[in-house]
N, CA, C and O of each residue as an XYZ file, in Angstrom:
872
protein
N     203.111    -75.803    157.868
C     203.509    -76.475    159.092
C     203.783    -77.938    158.798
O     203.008    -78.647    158.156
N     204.997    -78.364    159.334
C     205.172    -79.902    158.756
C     204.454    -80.762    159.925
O     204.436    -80.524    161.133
N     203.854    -81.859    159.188
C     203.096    -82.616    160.130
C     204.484    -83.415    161.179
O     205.515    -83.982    160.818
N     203.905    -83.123    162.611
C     204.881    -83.915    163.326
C     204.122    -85.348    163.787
O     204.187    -85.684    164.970
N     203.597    -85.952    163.076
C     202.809    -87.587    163.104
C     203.838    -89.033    162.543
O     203.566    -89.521    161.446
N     204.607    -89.431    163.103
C     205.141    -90.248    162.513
C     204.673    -91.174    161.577
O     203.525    -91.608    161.486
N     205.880    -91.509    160.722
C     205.479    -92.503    159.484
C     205.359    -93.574    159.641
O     206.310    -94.287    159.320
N     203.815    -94.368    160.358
C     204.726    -96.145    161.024
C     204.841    -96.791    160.186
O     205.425    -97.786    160.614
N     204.557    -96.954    158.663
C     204.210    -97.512    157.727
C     205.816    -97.579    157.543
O     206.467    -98.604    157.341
N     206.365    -96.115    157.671
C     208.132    -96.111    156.758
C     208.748    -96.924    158.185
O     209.428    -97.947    158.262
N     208.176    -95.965    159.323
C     209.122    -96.749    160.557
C     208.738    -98.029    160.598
O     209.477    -98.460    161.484
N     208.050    -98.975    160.224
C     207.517   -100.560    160.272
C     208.752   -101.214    159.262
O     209.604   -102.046    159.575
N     208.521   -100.480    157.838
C     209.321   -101.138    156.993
C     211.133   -100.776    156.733
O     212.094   -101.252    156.128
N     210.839    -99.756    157.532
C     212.456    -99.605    158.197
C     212.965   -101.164    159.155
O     213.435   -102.177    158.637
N     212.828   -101.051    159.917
C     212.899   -102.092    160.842
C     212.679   -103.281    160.661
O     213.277   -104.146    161.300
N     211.364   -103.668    159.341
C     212.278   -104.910    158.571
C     212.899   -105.049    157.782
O     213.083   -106.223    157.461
N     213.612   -103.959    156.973
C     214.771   -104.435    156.133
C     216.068   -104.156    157.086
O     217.193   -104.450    156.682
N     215.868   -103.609    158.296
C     217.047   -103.580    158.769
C     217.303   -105.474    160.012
O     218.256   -106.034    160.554
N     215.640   -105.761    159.860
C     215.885   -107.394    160.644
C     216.730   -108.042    159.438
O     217.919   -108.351    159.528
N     216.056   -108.173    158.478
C     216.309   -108.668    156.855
C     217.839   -108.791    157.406
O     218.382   -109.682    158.059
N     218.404   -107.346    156.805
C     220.166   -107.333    156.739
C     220.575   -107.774    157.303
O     221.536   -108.468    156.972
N     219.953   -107.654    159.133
C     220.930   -108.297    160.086
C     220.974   -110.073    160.012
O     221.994   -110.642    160.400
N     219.902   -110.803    159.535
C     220.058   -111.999    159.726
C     220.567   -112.404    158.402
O     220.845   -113.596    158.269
N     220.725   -111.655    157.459
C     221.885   -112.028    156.499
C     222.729   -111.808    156.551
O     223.504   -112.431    155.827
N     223.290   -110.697    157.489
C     224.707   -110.812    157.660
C     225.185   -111.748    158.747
O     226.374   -112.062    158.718
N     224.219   -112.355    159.939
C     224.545   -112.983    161.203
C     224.871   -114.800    160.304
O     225.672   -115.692    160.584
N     223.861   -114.687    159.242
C     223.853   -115.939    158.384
C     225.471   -116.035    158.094
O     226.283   -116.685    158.752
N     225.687   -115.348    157.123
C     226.385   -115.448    155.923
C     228.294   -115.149    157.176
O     229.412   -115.480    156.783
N     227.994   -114.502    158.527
C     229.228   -114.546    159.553
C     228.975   -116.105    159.668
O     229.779   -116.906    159.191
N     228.078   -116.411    160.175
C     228.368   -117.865    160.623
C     228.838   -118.629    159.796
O     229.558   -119.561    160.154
N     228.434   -118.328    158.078
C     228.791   -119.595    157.091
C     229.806   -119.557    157.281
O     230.308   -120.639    157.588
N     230.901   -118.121    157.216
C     232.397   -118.044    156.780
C     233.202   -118.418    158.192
O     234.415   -118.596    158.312
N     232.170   -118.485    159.235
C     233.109   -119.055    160.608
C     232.836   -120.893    160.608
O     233.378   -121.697    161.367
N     231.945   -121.157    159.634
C     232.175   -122.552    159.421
C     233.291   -122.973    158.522
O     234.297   -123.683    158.557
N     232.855   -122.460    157.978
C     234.162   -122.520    157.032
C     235.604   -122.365    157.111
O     236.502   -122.804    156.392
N     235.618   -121.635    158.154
C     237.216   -121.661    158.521
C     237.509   -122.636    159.546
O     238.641   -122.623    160.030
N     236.485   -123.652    160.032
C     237.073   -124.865    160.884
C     237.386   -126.133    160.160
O     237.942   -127.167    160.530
N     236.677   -125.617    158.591
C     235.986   -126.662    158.228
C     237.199   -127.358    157.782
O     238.127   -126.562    157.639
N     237.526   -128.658    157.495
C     238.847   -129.284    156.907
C     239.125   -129.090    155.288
O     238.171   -129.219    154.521
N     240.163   -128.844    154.885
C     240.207   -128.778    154.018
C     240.625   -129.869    153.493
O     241.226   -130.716    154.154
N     240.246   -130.042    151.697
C     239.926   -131.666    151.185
C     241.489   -132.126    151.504
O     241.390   -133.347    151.617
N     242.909   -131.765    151.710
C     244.265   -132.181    151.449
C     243.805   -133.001    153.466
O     244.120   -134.123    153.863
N     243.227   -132.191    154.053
C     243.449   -132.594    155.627
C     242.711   -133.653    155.826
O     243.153   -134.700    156.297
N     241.050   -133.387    155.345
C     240.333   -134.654    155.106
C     241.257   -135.905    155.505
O     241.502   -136.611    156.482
N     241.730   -135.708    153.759
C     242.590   -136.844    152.997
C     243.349   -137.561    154.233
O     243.274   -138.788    154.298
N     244.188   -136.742    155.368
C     244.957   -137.096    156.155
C     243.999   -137.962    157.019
O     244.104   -139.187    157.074
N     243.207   -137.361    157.583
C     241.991   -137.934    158.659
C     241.803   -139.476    158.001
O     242.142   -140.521    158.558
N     241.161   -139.347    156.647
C     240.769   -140.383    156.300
C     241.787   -142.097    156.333
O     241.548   -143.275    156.598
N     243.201   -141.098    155.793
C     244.179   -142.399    155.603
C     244.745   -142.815    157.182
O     245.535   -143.742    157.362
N     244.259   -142.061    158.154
C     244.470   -142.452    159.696
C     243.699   -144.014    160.029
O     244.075   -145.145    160.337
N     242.488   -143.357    159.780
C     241.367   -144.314    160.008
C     241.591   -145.859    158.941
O     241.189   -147.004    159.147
N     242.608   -145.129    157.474
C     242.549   -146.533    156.863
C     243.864   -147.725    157.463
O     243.907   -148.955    157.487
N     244.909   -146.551    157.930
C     246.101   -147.262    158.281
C     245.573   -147.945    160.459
O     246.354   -148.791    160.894
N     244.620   -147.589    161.258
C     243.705   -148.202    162.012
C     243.240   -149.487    161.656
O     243.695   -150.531    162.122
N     241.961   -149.369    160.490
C     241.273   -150.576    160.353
C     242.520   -151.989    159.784
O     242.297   -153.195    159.684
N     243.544   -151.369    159.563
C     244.490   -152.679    158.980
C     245.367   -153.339    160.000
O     246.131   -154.244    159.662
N     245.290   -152.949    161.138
C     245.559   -153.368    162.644
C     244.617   -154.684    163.324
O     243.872   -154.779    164.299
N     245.140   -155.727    162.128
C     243.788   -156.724    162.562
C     245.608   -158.126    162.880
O     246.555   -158.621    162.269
N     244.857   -158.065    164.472
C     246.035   -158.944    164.694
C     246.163   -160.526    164.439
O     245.192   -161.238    164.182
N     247.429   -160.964    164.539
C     247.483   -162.769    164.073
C     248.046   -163.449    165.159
O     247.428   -164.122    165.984
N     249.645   -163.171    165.104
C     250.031   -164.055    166.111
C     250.889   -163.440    166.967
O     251.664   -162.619    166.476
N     250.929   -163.672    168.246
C     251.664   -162.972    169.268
C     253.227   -163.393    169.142
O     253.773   -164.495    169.081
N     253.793   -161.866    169.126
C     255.664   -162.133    169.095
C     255.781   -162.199    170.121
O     256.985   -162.294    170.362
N     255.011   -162.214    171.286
C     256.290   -162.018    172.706
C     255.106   -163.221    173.409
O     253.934   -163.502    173.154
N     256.203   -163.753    174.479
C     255.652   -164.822    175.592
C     253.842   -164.203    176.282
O     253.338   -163.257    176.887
N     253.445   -165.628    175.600
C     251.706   -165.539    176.427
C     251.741   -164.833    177.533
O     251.256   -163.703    177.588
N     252.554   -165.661    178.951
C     252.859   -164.914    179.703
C     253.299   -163.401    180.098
O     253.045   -162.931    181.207
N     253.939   -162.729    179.146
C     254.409   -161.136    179.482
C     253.150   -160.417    179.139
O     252.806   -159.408    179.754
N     252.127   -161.179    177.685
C     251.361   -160.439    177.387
C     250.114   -160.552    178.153
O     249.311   -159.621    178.188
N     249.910   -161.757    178.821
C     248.342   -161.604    179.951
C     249.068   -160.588    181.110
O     248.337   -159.673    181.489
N     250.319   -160.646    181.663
C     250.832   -159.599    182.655
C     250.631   -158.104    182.426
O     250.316   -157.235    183.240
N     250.904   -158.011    181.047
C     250.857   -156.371    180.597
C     249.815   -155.522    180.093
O     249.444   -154.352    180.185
N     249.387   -156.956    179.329
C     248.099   -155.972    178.556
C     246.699   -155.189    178.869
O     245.808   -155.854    179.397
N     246.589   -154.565    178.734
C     245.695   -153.861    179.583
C     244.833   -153.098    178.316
O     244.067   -152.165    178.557
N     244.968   -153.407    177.503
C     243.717   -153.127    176.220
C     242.599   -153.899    176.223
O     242.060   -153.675    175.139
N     242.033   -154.582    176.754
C     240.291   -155.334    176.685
C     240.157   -154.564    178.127
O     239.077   -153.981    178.221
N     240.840   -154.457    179.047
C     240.421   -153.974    180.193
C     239.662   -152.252    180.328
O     238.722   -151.796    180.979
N     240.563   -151.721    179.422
C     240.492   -150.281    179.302
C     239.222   -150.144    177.347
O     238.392   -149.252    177.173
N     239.450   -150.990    176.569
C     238.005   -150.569    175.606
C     237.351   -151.213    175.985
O     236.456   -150.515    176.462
N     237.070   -152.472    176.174
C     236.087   -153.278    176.630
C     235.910   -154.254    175.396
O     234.805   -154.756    175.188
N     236.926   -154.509    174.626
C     237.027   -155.417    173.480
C     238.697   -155.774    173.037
O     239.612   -155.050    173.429
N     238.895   -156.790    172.313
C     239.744   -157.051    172.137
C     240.539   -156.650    171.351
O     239.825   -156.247    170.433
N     242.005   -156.403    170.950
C     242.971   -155.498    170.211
C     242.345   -156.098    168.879
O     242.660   -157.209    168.452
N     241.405   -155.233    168.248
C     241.094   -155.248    166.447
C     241.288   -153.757    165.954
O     240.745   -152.839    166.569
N     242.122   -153.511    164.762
C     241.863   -151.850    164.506
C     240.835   -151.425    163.919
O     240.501   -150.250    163.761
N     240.114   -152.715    163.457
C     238.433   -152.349    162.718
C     237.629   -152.174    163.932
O     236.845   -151.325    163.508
N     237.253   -152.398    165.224
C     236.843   -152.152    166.560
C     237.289   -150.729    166.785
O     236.439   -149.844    166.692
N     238.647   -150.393    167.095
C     239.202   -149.139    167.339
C     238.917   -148.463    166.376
O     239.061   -147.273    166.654
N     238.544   -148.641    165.259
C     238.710   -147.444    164.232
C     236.832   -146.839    165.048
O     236.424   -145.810    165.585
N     236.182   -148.300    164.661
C     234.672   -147.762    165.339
C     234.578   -147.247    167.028
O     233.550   -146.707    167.437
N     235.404   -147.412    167.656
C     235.654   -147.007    169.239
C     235.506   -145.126    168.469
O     234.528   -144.378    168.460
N     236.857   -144.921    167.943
C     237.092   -144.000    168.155
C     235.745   -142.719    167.186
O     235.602   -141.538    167.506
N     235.098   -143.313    166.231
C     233.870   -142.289    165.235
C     233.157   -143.164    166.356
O     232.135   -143.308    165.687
N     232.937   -143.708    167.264
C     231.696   -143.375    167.788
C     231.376   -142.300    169.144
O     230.355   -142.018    169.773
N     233.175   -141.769    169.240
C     233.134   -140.798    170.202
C     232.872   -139.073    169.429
O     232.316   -138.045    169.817
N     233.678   -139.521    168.056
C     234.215   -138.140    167.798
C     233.121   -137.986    166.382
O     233.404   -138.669    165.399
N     232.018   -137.174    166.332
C     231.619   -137.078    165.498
C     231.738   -136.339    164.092
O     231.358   -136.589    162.948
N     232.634   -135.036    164.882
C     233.385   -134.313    163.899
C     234.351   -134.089    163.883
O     234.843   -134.316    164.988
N     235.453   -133.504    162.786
C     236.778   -133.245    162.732
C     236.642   -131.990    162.350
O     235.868   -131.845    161.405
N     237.387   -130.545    162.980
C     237.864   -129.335    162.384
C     238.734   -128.850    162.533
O     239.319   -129.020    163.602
N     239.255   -128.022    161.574
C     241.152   -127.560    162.147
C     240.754   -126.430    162.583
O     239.545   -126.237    162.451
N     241.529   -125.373    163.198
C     241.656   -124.637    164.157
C     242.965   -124.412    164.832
O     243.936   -125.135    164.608
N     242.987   -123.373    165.687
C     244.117   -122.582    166.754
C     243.998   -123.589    168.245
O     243.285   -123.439    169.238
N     244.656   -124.270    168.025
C     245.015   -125.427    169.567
C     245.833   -124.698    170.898
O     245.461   -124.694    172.072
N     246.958   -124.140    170.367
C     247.264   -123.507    171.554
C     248.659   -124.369    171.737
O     249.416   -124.543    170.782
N     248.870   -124.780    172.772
C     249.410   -125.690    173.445
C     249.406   -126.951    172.952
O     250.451   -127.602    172.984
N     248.356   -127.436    172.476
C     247.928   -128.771    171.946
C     247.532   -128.669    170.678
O     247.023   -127.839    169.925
N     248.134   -130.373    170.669
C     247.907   -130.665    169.022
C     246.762   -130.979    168.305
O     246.605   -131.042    167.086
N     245.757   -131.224    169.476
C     244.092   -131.220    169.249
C     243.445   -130.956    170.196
O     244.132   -131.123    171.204
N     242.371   -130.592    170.443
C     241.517   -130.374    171.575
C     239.556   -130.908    171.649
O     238.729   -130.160    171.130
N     239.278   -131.733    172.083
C     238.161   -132.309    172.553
C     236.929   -130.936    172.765
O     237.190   -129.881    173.343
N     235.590   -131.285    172.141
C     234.604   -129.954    172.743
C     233.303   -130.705    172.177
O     232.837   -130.465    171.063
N     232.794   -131.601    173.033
C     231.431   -131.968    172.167
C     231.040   -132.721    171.162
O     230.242   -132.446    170.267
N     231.802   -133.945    171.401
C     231.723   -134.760    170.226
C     232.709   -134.255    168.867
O     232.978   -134.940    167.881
N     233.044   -133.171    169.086
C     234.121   -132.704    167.918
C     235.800   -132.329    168.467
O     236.154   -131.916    169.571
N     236.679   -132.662    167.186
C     237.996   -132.336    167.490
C     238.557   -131.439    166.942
O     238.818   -131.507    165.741
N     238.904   -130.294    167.756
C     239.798   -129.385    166.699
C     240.924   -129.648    166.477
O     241.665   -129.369    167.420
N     241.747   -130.382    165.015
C     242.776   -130.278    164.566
C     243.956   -129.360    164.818
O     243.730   -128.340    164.166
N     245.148   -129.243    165.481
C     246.013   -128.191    164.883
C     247.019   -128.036    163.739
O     247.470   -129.154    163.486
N     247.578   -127.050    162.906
C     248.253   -127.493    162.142
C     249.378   -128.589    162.251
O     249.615   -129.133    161.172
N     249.963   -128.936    163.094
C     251.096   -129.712    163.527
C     250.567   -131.495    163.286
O     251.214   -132.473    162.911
N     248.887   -131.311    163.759
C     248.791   -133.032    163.704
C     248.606   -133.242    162.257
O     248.173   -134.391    162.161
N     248.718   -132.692    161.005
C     248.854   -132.908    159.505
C     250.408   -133.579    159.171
O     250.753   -134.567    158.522
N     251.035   -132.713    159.817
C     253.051   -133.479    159.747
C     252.771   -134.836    160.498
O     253.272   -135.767    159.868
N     252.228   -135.177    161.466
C     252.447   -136.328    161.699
C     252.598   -137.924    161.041
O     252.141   -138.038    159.903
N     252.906   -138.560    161.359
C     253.180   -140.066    160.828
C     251.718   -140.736    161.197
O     251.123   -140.417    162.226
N     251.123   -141.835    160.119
C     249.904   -142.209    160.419
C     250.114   -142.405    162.016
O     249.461   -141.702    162.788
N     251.030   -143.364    162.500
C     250.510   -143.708    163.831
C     250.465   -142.545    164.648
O     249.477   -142.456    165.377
N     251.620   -141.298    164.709
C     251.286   -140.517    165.760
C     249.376   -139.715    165.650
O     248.694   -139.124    166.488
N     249.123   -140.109    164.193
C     247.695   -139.282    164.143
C     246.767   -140.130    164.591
O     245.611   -139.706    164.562
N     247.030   -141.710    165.188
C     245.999   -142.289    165.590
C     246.468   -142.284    166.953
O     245.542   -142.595    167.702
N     247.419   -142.080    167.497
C     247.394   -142.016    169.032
C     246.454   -140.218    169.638
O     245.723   -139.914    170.581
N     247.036   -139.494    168.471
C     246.255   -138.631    169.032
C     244.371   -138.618    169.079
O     243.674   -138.060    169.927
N     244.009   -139.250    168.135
C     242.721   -139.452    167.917
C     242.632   -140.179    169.390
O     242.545   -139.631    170.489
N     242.681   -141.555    169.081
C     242.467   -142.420    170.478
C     242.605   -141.471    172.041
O     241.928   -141.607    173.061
N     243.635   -140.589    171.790
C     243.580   -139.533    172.745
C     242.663   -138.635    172.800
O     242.349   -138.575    173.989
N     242.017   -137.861    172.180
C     241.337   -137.451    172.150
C     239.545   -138.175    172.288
O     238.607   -137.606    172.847
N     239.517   -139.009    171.866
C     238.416   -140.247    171.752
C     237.845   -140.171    173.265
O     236.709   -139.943    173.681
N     239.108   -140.460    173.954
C     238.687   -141.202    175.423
C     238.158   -139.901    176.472
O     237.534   -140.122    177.510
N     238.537   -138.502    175.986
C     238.115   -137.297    176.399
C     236.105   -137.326    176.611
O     235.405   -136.812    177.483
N     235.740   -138.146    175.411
C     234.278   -137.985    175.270
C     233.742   -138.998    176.336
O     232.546   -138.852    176.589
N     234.323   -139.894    176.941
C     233.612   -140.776    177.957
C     233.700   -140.185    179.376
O     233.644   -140.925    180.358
N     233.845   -138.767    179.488
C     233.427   -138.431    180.638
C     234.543   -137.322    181.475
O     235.679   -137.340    181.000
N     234.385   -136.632    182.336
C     235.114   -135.470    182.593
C     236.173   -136.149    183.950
O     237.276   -135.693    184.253
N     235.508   -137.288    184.593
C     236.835   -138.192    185.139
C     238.143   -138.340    184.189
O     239.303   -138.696    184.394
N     237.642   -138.037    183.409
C     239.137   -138.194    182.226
C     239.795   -137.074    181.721
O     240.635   -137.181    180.827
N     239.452   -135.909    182.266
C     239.933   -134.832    181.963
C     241.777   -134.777    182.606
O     242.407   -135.385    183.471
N     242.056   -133.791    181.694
C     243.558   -133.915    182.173
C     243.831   -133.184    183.814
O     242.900   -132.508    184.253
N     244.699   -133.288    184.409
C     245.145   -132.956    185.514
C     246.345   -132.309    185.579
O     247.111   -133.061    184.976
N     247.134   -131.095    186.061
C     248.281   -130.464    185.844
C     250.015   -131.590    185.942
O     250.339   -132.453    186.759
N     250.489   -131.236    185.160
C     251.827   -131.852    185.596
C     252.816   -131.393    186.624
O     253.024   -130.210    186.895
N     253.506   -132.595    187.266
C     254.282   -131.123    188.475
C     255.197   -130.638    187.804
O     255.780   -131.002    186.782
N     255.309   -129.417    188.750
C     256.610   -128.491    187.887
C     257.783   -129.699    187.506
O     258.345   -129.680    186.411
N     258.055   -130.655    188.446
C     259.414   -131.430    188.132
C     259.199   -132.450    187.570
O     259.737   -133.500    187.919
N     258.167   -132.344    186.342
C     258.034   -133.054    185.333
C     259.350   -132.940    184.428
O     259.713   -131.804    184.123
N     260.053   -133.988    184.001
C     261.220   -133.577    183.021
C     260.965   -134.692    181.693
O     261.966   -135.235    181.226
N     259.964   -134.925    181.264
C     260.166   -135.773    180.304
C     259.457   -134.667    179.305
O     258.911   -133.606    179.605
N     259.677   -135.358    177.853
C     259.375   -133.991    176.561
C     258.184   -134.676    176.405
O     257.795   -135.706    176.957
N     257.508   -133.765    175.345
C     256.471   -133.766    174.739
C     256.909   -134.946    173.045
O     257.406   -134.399    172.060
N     256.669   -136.163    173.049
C     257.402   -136.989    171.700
C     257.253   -136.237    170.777
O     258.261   -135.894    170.159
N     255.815   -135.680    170.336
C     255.179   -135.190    169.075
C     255.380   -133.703    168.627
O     255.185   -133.300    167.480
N     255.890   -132.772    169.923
C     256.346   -131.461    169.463
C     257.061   -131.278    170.855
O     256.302   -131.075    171.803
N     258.543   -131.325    171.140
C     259.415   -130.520    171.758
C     259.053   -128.970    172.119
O     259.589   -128.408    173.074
N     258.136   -128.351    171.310
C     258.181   -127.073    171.616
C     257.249   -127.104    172.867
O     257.477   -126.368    173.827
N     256.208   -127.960    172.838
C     255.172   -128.212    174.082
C     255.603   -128.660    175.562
O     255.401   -129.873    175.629
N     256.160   -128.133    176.881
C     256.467   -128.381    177.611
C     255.257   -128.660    178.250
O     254.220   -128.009    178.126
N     255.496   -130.041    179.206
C     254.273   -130.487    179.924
C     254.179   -129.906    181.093
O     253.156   -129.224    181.033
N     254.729   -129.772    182.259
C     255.338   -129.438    183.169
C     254.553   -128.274    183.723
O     255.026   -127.215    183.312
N     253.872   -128.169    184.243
C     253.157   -127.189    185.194
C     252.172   -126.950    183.943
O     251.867   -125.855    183.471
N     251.817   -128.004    183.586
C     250.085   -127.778    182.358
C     249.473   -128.482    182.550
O     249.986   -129.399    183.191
N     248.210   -128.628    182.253
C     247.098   -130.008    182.058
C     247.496   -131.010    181.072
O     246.805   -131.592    180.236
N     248.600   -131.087    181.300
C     248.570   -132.490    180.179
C     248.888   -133.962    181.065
O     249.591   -134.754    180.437
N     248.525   -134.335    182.205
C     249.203   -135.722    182.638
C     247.500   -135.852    182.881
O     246.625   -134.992    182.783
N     247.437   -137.066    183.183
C     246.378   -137.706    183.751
C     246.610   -138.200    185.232
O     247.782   -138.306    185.595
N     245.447   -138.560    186.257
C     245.732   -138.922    187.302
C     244.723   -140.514    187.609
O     244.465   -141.028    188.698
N     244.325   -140.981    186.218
C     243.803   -142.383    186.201
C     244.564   -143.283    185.515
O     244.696   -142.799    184.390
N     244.975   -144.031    185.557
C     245.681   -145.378    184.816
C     245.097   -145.284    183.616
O     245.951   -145.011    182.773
N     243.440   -145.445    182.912
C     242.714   -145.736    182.151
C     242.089   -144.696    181.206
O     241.195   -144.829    180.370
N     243.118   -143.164    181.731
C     242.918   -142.414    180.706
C     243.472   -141.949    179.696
O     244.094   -142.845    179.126
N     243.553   -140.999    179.199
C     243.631   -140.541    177.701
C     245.556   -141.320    177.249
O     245.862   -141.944    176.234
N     246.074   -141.106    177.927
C     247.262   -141.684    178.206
C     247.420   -143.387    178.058
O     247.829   -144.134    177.169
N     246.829   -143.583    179.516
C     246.745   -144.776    179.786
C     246.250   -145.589    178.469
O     247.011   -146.416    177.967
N     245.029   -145.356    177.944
C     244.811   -145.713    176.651
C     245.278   -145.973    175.355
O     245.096   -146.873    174.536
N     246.073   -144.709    175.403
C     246.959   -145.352    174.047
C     248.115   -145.725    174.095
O     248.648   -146.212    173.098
N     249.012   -145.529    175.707
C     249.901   -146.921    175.900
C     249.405   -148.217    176.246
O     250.229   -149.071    176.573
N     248.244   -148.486    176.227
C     247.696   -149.604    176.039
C     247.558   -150.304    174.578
O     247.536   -151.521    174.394
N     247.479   -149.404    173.678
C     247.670   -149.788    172.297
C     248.879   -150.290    171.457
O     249.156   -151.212    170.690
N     249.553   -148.990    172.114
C     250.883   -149.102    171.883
C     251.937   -150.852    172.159
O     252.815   -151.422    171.511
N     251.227   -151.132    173.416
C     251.582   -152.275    174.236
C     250.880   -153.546    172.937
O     251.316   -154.683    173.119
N     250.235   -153.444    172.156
C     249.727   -154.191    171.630
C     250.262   -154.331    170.032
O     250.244   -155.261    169.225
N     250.565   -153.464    170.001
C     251.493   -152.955    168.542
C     252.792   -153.536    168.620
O     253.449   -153.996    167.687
N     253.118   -153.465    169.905
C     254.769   -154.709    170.101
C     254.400   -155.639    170.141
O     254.956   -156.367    169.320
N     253.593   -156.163    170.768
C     252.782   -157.283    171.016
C     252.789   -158.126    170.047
O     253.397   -159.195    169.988
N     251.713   -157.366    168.832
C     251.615   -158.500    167.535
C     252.559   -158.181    166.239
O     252.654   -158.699    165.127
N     253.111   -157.261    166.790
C     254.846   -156.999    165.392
C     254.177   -156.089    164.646
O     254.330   -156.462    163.483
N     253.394   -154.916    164.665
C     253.564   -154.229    164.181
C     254.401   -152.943    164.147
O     254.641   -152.018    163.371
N     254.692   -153.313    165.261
C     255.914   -151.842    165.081
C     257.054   -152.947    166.448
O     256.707   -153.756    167.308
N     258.401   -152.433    166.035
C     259.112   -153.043    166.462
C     259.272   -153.432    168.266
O     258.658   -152.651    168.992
N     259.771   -154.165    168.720
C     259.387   -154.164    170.812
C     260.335   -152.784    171.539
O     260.152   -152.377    172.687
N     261.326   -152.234    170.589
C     262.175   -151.390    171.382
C     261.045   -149.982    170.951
O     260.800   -149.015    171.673
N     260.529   -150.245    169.642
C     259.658   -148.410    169.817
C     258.470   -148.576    169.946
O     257.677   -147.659    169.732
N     258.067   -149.874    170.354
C     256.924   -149.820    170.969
C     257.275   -149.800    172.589
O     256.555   -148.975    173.150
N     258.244   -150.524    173.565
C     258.239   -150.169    174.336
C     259.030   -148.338    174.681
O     258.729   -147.978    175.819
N     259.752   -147.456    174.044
C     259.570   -146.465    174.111
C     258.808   -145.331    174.218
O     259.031   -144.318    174.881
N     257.649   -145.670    173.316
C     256.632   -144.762    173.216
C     255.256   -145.476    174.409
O     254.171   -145.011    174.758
N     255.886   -146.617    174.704
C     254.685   -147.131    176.490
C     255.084   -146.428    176.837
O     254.306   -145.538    177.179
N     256.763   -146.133    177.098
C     257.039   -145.698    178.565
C     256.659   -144.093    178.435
O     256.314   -143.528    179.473
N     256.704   -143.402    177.315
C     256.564   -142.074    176.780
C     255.088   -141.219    177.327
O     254.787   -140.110    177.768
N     254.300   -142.769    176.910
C     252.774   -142.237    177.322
C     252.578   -142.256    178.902
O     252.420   -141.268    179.618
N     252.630   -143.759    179.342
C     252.859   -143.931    180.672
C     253.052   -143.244    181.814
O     252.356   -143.323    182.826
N     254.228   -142.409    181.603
C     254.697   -141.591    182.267
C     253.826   -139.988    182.669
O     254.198   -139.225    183.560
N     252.785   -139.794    181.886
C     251.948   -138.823    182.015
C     250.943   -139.060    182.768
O     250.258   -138.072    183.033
N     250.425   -140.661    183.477
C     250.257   -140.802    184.565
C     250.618   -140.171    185.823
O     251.770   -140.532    186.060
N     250.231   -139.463    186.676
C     250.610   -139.037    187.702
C     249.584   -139.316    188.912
O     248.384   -139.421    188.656
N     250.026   -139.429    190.140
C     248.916   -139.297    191.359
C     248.726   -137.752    191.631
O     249.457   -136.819    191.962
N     247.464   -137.924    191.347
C     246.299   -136.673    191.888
C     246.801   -136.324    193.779
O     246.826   -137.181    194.663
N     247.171   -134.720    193.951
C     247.739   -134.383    195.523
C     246.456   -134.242    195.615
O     246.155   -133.705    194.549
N     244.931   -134.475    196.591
C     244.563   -134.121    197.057
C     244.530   -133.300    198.379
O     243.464   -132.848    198.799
């Protein structure tokens, strides 16, 4: 007659090599899902020379009339310090603690917690378009008043950085002066300002950002 008494000794040590497996395999899923956000050293490289072509944004002397620039400028108002790119470079790592690439969607980066997911597209960019997007993204971490707001359908202006991205009935405009937008045509405004980039594409790319301003329909 076979004994019908279970084995708890086998059923005990069943059940921990099967905890065992599972938290080595739950381990070793998570490493390889880190790993696939994680940057790779060529993207790094990109991140890094953002932040170096930033800190060299240390201004001297103003090209355009005192006057146009106390009228316009609106950069100490909106960081709370004065146009330095060694300031901005620290504005922006003290929002964003991490960088990872990833599936964006629609967008060329996306904000989640102190971290940014990269998409492939912000690697093609030109240093400056990769620091407007940072600074864009940056101003996401000071609070959900800054979250984006839909565009109206009869939005007709493009997307500068990818044409394929239509704004226009999406969350991409803002409905504060002082957000994600507002912010880095505030920079922008400062980049004509002290001659680093010329007054016709710096005022292009104001009016570019600017324009994603919209009033909130309540």
């Amino acid at each position: 007659m076979v004994d019908s008494k279970p084995n708890f000794k086998s059923y005990s040590n069943f059940h921990f090599l099967s905890l065992f497996l599972f938290i080595v395999h739950f381990s070793h899923t998570n490493s390889l899902l880190a790993d696939d956000f994680k940057l790779s050293s060529i993207q790094q490289k990109k991140v890094d020379e953002t932040f170096k072509f930033i800190d060299k944004l240390e201004p001297k002397k103003l090209k355009i009339d005192k006057s146009t620039y106390q009228k316009f400028s609106k950069f100490e108002d909106y960081y709370k310090f004065h146009f330095s790119g060694k300031k901005l470079s620290k504005w922006i790592r003290s929002r964003i603690q991490k960088f990872s690439f990833g599936e964006t969607g629609d967008f060329i980066a996306l904000y989640q917690d102190e971290e940014v997911f990269l998409g492939k597209i912000f690697f093609t960019l030109s240093p400056l378009e990769r620091t407007l997007v940072l600074i864009h993204e940056a101003r996401h971490a000071d609070g959900k008043q800054f979250a984006h707001v839909v565009c109206p359908d009869s939005f007709e202006f493009l997307n500068p950085r990818d044409w394929k991205i239509f704004p226009a009935g999406k969350k991409g405009c803002d409905s504060l002066p002082e957000g994600s937008y507002g912010v880095t045509a505030a920079f922008l405004f400062e980049l004509g300002a002290y001659g680093f980039i010329s007054q016709t594409e710096a005022g292009l790319r104001y009016n570019s950002e600017i324009s994603r301003v919209v009033r909130r329909k309540d």
